[in-house]
C-alpha positions in Angstrom: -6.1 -74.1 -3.1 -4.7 -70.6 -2.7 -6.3 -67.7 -4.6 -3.9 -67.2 -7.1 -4.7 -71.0 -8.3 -8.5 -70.4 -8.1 -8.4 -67.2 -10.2 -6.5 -69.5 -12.6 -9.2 -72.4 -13.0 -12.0 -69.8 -12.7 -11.5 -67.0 -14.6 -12.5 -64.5 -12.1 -10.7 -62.0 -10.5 -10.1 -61.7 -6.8 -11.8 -58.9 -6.2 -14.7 -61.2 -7.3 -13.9 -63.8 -5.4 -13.5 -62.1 -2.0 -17.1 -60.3 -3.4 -18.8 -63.7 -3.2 -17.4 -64.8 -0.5 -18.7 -61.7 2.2 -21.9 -62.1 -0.1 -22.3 -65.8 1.1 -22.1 -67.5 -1.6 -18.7 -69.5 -0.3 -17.3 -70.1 3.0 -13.7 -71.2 2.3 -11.1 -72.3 5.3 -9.0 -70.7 7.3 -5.2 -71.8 7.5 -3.1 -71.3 10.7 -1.4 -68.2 9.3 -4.5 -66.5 8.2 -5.0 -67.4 4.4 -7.6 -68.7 3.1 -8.1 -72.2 1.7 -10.3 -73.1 -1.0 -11.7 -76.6 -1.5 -12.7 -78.3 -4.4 -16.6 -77.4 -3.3 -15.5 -73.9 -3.5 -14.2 -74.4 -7.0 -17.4 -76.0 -8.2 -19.5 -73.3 -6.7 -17.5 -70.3 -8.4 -17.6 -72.1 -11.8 -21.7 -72.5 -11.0 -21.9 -68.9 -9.7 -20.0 -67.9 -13.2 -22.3 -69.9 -15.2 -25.1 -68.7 -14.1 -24.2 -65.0 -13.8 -23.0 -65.5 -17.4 -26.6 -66.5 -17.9 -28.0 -63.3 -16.6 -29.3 -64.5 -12.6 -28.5 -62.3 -10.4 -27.2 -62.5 -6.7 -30.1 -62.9 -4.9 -31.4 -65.4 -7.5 -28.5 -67.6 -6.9 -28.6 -67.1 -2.6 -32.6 -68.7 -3.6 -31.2 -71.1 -5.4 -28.1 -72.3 -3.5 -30.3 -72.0 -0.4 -32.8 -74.2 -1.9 -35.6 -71.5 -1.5 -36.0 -71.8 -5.2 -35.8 -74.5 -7.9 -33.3 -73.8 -10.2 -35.5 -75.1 -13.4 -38.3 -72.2 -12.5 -35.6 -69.8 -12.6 -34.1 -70.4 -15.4 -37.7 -70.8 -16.7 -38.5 -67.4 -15.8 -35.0 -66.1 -17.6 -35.2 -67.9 -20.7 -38.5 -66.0 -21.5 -36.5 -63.0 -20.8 -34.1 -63.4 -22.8 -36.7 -64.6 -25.8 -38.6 -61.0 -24.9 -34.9 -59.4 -25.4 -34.6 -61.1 -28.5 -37.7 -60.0 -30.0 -37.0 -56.4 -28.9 -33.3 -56.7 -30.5 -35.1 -58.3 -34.0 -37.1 -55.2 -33.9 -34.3 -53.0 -32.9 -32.1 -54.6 -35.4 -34.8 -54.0 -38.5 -35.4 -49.9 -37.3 -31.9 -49.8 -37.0 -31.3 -50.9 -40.8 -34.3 -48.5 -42.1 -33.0 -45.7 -40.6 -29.7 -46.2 -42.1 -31.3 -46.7 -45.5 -33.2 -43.4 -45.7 -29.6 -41.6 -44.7 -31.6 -38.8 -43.0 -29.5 -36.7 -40.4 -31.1 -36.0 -36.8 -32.8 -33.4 -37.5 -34.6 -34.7 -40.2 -35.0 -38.2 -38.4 -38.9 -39.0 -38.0 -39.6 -40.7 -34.8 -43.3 -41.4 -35.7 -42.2 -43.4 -39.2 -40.0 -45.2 -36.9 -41.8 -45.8 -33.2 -40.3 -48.1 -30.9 -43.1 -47.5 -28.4 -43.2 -51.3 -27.3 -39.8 -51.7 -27.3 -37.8 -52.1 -24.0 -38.2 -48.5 -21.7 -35.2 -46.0 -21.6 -34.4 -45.4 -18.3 -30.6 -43.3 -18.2 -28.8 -42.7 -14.7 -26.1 -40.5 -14.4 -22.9 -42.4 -14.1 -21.2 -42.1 -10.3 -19.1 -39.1 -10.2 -15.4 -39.4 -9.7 -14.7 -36.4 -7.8 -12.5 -37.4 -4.9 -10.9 -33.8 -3.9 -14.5 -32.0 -4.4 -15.8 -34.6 -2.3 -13.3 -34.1 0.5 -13.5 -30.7 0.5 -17.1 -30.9 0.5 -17.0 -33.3 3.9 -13.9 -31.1 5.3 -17.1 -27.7 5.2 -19.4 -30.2 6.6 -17.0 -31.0 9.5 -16.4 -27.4 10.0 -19.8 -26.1 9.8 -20.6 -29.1 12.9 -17.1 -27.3 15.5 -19.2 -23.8 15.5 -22.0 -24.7 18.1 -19.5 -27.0 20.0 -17.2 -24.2 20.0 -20.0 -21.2 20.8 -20.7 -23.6 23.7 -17.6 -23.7 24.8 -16.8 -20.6 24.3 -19.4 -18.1 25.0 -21.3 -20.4 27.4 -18.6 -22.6 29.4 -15.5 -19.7 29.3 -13.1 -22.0 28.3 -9.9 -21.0 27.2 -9.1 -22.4 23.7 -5.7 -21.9 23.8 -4.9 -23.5 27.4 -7.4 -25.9 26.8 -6.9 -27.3 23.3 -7.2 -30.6 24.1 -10.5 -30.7 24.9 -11.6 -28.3 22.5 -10.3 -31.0 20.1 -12.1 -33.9 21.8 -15.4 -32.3 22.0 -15.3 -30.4 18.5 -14.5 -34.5 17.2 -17.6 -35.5 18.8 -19.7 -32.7 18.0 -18.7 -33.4 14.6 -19.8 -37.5 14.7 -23.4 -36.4 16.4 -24.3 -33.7 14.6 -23.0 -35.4 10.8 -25.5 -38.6 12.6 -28.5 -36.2 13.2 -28.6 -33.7 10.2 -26.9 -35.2 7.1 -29.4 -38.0 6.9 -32.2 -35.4 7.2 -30.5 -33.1 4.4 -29.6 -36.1 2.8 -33.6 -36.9 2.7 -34.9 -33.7 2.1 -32.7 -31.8 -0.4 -30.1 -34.7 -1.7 -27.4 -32.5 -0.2 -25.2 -31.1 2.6 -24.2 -27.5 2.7 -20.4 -28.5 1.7 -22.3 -30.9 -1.3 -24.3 -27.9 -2.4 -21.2 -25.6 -2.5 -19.4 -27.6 -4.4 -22.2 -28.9 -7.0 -22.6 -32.7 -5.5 -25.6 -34.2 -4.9 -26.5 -37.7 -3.5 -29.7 -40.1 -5.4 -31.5 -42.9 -5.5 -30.6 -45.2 -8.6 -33.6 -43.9 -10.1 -32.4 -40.0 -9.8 -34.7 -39.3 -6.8 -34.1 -37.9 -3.6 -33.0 -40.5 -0.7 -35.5 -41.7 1.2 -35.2 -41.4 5.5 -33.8 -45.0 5.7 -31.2 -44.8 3.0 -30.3 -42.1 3.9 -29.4 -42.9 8.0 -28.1 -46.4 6.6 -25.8 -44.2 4.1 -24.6 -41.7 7.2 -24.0 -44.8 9.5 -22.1 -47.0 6.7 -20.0 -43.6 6.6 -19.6 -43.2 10.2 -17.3 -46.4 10.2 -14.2 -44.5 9.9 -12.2 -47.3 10.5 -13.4 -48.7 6.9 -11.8 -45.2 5.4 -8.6 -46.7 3.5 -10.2 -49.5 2.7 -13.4 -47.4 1.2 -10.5 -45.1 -0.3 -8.8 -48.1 -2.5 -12.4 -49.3 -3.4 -13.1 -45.7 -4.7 -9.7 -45.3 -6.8 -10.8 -48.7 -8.5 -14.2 -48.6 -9.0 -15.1 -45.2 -8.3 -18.0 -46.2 -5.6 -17.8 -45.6 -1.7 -19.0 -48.2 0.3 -21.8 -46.5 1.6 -23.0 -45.7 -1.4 -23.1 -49.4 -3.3 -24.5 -50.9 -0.4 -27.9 -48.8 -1.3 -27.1 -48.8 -4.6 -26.8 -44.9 -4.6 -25.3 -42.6 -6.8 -23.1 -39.2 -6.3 -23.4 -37.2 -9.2 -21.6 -33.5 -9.8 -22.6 -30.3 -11.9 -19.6 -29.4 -14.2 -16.5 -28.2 -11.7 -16.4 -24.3 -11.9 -14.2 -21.7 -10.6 -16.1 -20.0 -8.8 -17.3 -23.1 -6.3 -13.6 -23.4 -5.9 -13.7 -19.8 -5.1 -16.8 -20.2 -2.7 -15.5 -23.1 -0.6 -12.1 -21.3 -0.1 -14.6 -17.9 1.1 -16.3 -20.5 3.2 -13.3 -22.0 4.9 -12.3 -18.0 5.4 -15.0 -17.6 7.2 -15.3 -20.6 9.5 -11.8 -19.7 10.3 -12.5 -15.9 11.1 -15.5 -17.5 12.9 -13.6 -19.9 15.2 -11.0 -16.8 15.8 -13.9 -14.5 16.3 -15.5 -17.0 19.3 -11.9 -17.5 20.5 -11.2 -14.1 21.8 -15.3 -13.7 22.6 -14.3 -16.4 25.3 -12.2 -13.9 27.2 -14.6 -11.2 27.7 -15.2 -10.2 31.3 -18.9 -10.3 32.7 -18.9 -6.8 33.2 -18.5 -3.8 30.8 -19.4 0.0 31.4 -18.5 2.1 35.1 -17.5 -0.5 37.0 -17.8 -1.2 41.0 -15.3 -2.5 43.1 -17.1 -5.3 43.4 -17.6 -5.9 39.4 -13.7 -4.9 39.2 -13.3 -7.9 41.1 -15.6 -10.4 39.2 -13.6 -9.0 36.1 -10.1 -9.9 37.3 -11.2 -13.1 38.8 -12.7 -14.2 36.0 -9.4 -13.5 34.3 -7.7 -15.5 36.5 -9.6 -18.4 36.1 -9.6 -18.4 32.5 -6.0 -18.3 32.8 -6.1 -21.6 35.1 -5.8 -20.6 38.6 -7.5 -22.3 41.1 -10.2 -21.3 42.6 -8.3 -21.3 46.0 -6.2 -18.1 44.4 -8.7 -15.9 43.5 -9.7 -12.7 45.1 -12.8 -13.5 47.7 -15.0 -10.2 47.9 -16.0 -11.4 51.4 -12.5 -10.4 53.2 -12.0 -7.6 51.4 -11.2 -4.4 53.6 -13.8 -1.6 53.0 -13.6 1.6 53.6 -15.7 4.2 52.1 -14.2 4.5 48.5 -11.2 2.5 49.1 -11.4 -1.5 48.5 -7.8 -3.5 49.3 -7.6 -6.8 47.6 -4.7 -8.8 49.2 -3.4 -11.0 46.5 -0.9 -12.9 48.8 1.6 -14.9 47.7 1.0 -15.8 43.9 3.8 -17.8 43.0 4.8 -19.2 45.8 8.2 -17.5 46.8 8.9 -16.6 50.1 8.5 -13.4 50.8 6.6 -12.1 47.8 3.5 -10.3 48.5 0.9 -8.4 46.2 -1.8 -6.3 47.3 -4.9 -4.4 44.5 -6.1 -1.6 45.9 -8.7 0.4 44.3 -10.3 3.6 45.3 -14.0 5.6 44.0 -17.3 5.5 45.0 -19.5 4.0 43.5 -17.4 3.5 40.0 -13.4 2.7 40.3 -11.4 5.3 39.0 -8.1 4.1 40.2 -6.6 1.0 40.5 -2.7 0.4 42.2 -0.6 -2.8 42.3 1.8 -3.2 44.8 4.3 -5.9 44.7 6.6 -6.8 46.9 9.6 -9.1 47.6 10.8 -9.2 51.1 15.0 -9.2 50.2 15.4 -12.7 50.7 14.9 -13.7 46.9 17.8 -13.7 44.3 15.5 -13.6 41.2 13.0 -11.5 41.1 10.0 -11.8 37.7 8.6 -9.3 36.5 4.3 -9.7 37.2 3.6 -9.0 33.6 0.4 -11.4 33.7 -1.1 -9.6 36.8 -0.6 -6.0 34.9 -2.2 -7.9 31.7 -5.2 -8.9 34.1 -5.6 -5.9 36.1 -5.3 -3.4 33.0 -7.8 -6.0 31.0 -10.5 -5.9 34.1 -9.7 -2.2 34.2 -10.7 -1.3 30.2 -13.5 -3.4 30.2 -15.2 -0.5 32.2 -14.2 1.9 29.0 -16.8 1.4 26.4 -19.3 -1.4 25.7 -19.6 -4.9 24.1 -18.1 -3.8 21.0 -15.0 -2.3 23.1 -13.8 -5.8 24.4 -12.4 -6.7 20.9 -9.4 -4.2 21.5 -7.7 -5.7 25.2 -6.1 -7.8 23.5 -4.2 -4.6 21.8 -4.0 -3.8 25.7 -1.9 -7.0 26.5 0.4 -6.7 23.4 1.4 -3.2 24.2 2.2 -4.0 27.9 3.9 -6.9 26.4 6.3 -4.2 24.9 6.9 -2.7 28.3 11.0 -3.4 29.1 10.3 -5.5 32.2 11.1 -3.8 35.3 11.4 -0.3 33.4 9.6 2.7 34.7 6.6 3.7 31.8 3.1 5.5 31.6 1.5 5.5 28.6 -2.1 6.1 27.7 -4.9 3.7 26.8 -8.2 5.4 25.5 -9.3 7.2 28.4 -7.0 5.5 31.0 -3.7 6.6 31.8 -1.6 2.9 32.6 2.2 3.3 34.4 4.7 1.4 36.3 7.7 2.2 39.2 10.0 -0.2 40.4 12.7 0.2 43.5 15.7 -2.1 43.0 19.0 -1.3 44.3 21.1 -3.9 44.5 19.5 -6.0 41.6 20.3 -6.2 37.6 17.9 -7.2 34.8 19.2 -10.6 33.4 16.7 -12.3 30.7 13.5 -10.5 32.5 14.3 -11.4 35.8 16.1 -8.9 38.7 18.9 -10.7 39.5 20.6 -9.9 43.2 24.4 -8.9 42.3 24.7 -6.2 46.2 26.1 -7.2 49.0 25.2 -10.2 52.3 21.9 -8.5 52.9 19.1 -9.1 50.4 17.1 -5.6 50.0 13.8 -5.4 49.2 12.2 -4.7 46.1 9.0 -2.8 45.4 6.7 -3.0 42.1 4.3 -0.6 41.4 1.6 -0.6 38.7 -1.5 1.9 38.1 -4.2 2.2 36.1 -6.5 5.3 36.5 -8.9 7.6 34.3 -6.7 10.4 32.9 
């Protein structure tokens, strides 16, 4: 039988039927393409299971009873008195009902005391589950957020990475910071104070069916039932139907939410603000140079190879201090060939002793190339190592002003401008060449010439 015909002979609906069948109760067949097929045992057992639900057993009653763990006489026995103790509580209930009515009192003139129902059946009220779906979201979406900062401190202020070379991985491990640290914490939160920060925002909170706070098992079962994110649109369709998430009716837990106000609305929105000027914040922190203050050659050169690697050049390209030409005051840094054209040459030299005071780029192209780009990312890197030496911690927050306005520079265009206490300018020497789309372009004669770039930074 297919499904449609044992809804029709049962009365239950599918959602039911599926229900009872990952609860046990009935192990149906399997056809070729994937449907299942019900037998005339699974028919008898659903009318059975009906019956008795009808009756009042519950689930793990009937799993007793269809296991044989319990006789089915002893538990009807055990329901019939009951249901003879409900009935005796609803004769009562039914007889204070009808006084009440009969005195036509309003509530508050009503007299519990005349009327005392003390050995009726207990009150117990739970909250009904909250069906909050966008507050939840953005509730999980703070959580998330609040989990990237120490991934991305580490990464960051620790490791050096670049976020916006390396975004890939700053993805990867932010995802995976997020799944550890939402396995560790929430369940303690969960445990402790019924809430995450994102759930406290927002006015949600997380109980027991009785109203109290989780304890450490349902909550780590609730986090790891949650953690199957696979189970997502599935969990989604369950909670626009029924208004429960998975991993909360497996331990029979309920979400329940303070009255939606504006101003949570307005705090989540501050919050998300600030994890965003946060992440920006540790972003640019990343690209601070190890050395502030009156810098050394040596610390000059830690700056601008740092620089470089955080811009992804190899190690083999960076400046080694060991074969560096010393003279007293005067340190040349031989750059070599950068990009890998024939013929093009750079050389850093710097001169003051103890503190640099000057620092000179010399580029050079040896006339045998016919373009010719302009080194905008060596003056960037240069000038950046440079102005770290102009002020303290708080002073790295303004290079990248620095890079924008040498950005602004027309390439290959003679300038000097001024930068704090530094004076920054460039020369060029280019006959024979035009500027075509930022690049010298060779338009002389047979014989290439060669071109000469120049770029300073000093203390004006």
């Amino acid at each position: 039988m297919t499904i449609r015909e044992i809804q029709a002979r049962t009365g239950l609906d599918r959602a039911t039927v599926y229900y009872y069948e990952r609860e046990g109760l009935i192990s149906p067949a399997r056809q070729a393409n994937g449907y299942r097929d019900y037998s005339d045992a699974d028919l008898t057992a659903l009318r059975r299971i009906r019956l008795l639900r009808q009756l009042g057993l519950s689930l793990e009653q009937l799993r007793a009873v269809q296991a044989g763990a319990e006789a089915l006489p002893d538990i009807l026995a055990g329901r019939l008195a009951e249901l003879e103790r409900q009935q005796t509580d609803n004769a009562r209930a039914l007889a204070v009902c009808r006084a009440i009515r009969e005195t036509g009192v309003a509530f508050d003139q009503l007299d519990p005391d005349a009327f005392d129902l003390a050995a009726g059946p207990a009150v117990r009220d739970v909250p009904r589950p909250a069906r909050c779906g966008a507050r939840r979201a953005l509730a999980r979406a703070l959580d998330a957020a609040l989990c990237t900062l120490p991934v991305t401190a580490l990464l960051t202020l620790a490791l050096h990475r670049n976020p916006l070379r390396e975004w890939p991985l700053f993805l990867a491990a932010e995802l995976a910071g997020v799944l550890l640290l939402t396995r560790l914490l929430e369940p303690w939160l969960l445990g402790r104070f019924g809430a995450t920060p994102g759930k406290a925002l927002l006015g949600l909170r997380v109980e027991d069916a009785g109203g109290g706070t989780l304890t450490g098992a349902q909550a780590a079962g609730r986090t790891g039932q949650l953690l199957r994110f696979w189970r997502w649109p599935r969990a989604l369709r369950q909670y626009r139907k029924a208004g429960l998430c998975p991993w909360d009716e497996a331990g029979s837990l309920l979400l329940t939410a303070r009255p939606a106000k504006a101003w949570r609305c307005g705090a989540a929105a501050l919050a998300l603000a600030v994890w965003l000027a946060a992440t920006g914040a540790l972003g640019i922190m990343a690209g601070f140079p190890p050395h502030t203050g009156l810098l050394t050659a040596r610390e000059f050169m830690e700056n601008y190879n740092f620089y470089a690697r955080f811009e992804g050049f190899p190690e083999d390209q960076l400046v080694p201090w060991d074969d560096l030409d010393e003279p007293t005051g005067r340190h040349l840094l031989s750059l070599g060939n950068r990009r890998g054209a024939v013929g093009e040459y750079a050389t850093i030299a710097l001169s003051g002793d103890p503190v640099v005071d000057n620092v000179y780029l010399l580029w050079v192209w040896e006339g045998d190339e016919f373009q010719v780009s302009w080194p905008l990312r060596e003056m960037q890197r240069i000038a950046r190592a440079m102005a770290a030496g102009e002020g303290g911690w708080t002073a790295l927050w303004r290079l990248p002003e620095l890079d924008a306005a040498l950005a602004q520079q027309p390439p290959f265009a003679e300038f000097e401008t001024d930068w704090g206490s530094l004076r920054l300018g460039a020369s060029v020497n280019a006959d024979g060449y035009t500027l075509r789309d930022g690049q010298l372009v060779y338009t002389g004669g047979v014989n290439f010439p060669d071109v000469f770039f120049s770029f300073m930074v000093w203390k004006g």
